[in-house]
Structure formats: C-alpha cells, structure tokens
N, C-alpha and C positions, 0 to 999 in steps of 0.2 A: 458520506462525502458529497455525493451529489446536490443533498439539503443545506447543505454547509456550505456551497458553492452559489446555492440559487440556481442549480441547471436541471435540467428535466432528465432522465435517464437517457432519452437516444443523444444528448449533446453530449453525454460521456463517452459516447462512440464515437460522433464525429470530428469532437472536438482533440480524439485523440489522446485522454486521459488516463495517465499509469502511471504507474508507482516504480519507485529504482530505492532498492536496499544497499546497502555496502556490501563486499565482494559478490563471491558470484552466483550465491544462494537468493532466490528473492523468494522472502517471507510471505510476502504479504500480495494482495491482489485486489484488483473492484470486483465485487460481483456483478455481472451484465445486467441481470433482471432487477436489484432492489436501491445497487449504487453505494450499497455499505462495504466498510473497510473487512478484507476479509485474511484470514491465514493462508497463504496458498502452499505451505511445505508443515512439517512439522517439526516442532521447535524445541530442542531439548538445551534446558541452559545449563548443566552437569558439560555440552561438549562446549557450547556456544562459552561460557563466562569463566569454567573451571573455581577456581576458589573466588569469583569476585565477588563483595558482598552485594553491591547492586548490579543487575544485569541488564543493560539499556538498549534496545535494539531501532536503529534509526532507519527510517525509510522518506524518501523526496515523492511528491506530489508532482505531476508534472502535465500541465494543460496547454497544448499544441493551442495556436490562433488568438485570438480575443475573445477578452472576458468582459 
C-alpha cells in the first residue's frame, strides 16, 4: 500500500492511514513496519458468505491530510 501510494512508511503514520471494512469486524490492516496489506482477523467464508458462490470481501483505504 504504501508503494502504491508513493509514501514512505512513517507517512502512513502520520498521515493517519487505515482501512474500514463493512460491519464491525475489520479484516484487514496496514502493517506498521513494511506498509503492506495485511489480514488482521481471521476469515472464515463457510460463516462470512454461506452458500455464495463468490465471496467478496470489501475494505476503504482512507488517508487523513494531503496526498
């Protein structure tokens, strides 16, 4: 993510950089130290999706300040 941004790892700190999942589980997370996209729960699509044949799991990006 970081790389993807063009920002250096501590601007993901200051800049205030997180992720928001839909309801109130959040999946996903930055890691501090490398800036990639990471799992932060574990993900079972048996409870998440039930019979769906695709299971799509969406998460927002969200960077405080100017880019």
């Amino acid at each position: 993510v970081a790389k993807d941004l063009g920002l250096q790892l501590p601007a993901l700190r200051d800049q205030g950089v997180r992720t928001v999942s839909e309801g109130r589980t959040q999946y996903f997370a930055l890691h501090g130290k490398t800036g990639h996209l990471v799992t932060a729960e574990r993900i079972d699509r048996e409870q998440l999706c039930e019979s769906v044949q695709q299971c799509v799991l969406r998460c927002e990006l969200i960077v405080q300040g100017e880019m």
